[in-house]
N, C-alpha and C positions, 0 to 999 in steps of 0.2 A: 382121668377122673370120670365117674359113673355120676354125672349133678344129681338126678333123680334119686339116689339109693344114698349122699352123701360116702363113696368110698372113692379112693384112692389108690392104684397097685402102684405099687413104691419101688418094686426092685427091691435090689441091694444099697442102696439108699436107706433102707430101714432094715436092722438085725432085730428077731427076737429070739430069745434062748442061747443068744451066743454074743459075745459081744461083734463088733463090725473090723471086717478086714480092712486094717490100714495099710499094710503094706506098700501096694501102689497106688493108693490113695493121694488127692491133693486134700491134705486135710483142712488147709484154710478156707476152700469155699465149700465145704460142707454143710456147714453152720447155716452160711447164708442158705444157702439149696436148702437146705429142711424148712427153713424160717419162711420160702416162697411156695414149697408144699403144703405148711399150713394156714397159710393166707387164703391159700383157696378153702378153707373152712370141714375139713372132709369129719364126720364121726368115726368112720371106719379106715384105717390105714394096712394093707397088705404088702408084708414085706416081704421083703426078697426069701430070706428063711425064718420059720418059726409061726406064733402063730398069730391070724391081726390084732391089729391093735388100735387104743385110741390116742387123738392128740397129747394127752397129757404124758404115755408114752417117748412119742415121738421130741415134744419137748424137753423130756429128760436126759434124751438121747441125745439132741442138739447142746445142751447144756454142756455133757460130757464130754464132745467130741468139738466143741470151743475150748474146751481146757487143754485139749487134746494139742488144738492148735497154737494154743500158747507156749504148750511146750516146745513144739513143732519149730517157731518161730527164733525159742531162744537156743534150739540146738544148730536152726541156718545159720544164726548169727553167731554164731561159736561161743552164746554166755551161759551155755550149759551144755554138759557134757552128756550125750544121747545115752548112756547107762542108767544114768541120775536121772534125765527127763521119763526113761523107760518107768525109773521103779515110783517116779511123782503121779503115772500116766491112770485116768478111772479105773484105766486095761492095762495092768504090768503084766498079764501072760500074753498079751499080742505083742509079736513082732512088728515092731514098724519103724526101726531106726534107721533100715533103708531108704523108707520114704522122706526119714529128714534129711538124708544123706542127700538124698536126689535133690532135695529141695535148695539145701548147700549151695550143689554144685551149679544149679540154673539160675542162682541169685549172682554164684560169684562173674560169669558169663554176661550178663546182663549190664 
């Protein structure tokens, strides 16, 4: 963070113009990571692509990508099937039912 200027460079952490690569994503602690991004109060947020942005943004995108996780969650636990979580998903053109696949499989290990 730049305190003086209020901005933020976010990385890929923040997508604009494209929704965000989930694939190898842990999508569960997303949410929270955006939630301690804007705790620090930024006005200007720069993302990894696209172009910046503000909090109310980044909030929307947290939003989206808890839902994200909920699906994420009921595909580890086998009470949905990652097709069906896909077409529920903000983003039904992103790929990311490897990532609940992975997620699966580090649950069942555990």
């Amino acid at each position: 963070m730049v305190p003086d200027a209020g901005v933020v460079f976010a990385g890929d952490l923040v997508e604009q113009g494209a929704p965000p690569d989930l694939e190898d994503a842990v999508v569960a602690e997303w949410p929270t990571t955006l939630d301690s991004l804007l705790a620090l109060g930024p006005r200007t947020i720069v993302p990894g692509h696209g172009d910046p942005v503000g909090p109310e943004f980044v909030a929307g995108q947290r939003a989206e990508l808890a839902e994200v996780a909920t699906l994420h969650a009921a595909v580890a636990q086998g009470t949905l099937p990652a097709a069906d979580a896909a077409r529920r998903s903000p983003y039904p053109d992103v790929p990311w039912p490897a990532a609940a696949e992975k997620r699966r499989l580090m649950t069942r290990r555990h």
